[in-house]
N, C-alpha and C positions, 0 to 999 in steps of 0.2 A: 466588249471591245477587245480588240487584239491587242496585245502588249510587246508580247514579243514571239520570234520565230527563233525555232531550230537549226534552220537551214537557212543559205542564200539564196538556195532555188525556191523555195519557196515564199519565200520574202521579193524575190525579183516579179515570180509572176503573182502575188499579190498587190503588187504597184502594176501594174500593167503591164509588163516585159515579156516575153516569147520564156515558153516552158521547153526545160531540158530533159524531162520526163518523155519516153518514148511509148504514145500508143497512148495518153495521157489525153483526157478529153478538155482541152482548157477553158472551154466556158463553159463546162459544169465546173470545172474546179473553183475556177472564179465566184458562180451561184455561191456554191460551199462558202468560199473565203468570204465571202458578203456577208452572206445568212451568218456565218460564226462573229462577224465584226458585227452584225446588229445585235445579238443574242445577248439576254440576263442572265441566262442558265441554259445550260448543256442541253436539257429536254425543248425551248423554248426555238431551237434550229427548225425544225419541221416533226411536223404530227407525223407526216408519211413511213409508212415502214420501210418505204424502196430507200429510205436516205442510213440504213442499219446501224442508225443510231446506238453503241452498247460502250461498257466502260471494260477496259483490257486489265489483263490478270498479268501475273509474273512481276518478274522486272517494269513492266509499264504500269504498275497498278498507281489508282489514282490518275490514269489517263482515260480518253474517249476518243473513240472512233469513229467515223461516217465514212459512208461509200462514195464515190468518186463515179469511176467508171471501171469495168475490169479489173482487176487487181487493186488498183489505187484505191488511197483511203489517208484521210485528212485524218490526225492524230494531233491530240492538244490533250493541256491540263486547263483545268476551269475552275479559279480562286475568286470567290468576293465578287463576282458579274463580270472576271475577264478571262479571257483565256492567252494562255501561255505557252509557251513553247512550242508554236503551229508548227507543223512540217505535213508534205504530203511524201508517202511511203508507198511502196510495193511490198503488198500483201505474202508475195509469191515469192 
């Protein structure tokens, strides 16, 4: 389940609200935001590879990533069955 978000914009269009992300595919972003609100665990999002499922290095370690559409890509941390700090990000 989701806990909590990073951002407003993406706390807005996870309630249902118009996305301020330009070029932003919003019902896949949506799918994403769903598929991560049902999820136990990070892997338990989708089997499929097209969703690049991986967990980020650096500064972001301890987060994971999925693909969106184009550049976009859903970023959360994932503690105890929830994930935290959702925000959708340009890759680019």
């Amino acid at each position: 389940m989701i806990r909590s978000f990073r951002n407003r914009a993406t706390e807005r269009l996870a309630g249902g609200g118009r996305s301020r992300f330009s070029g932003l595919d919003e019902q896949k972003a949506r799918l994403r935001l769903d598929q991560l609100n049902a999820a136990v665990t990070p892997q338990s999002i989708g089997a499929l590879k097209s969703i690049g499922l991986h967990m980020l290095k650096g500064s972001r370690a301890r987060y994971w990533a999925v693909a969106i559409n184009g550049p976009w890509r859903l970023v959360f941390r994932f503690v105890d069955g929830d994930a935290y700090d959702v925000e959708i990000v340009d890759y680019h």
